[in-house]
C-alpha positions, 0 to 999 in steps of 0.5 A: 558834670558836676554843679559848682558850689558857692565859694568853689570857683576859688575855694579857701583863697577866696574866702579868706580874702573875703575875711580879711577884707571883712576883718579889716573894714570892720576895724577901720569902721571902728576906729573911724567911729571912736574919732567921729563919735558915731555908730554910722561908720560901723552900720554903713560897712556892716551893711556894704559888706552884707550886700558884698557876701550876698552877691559872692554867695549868688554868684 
């Protein structure tokens, strides 16, 4: 039997989901930043998202 790779369980479907889920938390992160004045709504969704792709790529 043949060892699943990361990602495979869905294959490109999944990954895109992920990118647009990135992409889009991103841009909201910098347009809360803009309003806020503030860098920390970038570094906490940066960080989140990190520990998100982490757990994808383990699983």
């Amino acid at each position: 039997m043949r060892r699943r790779q990361p990602w495979s369980i869905h294959g490109r479907s999944l990954r895109a989901s992920l990118a647009v889920l990135c992409r889009s938390a991103l841009q909201g992160a910098l347009i809360q930043a803009r309003v806020e004045r503030s860098g920390r709504p970038i570094e906490v969704a940066a960080a989140e998202l990190a520990r998100l792709i982490e757990r994808e790529a383990r699983s």
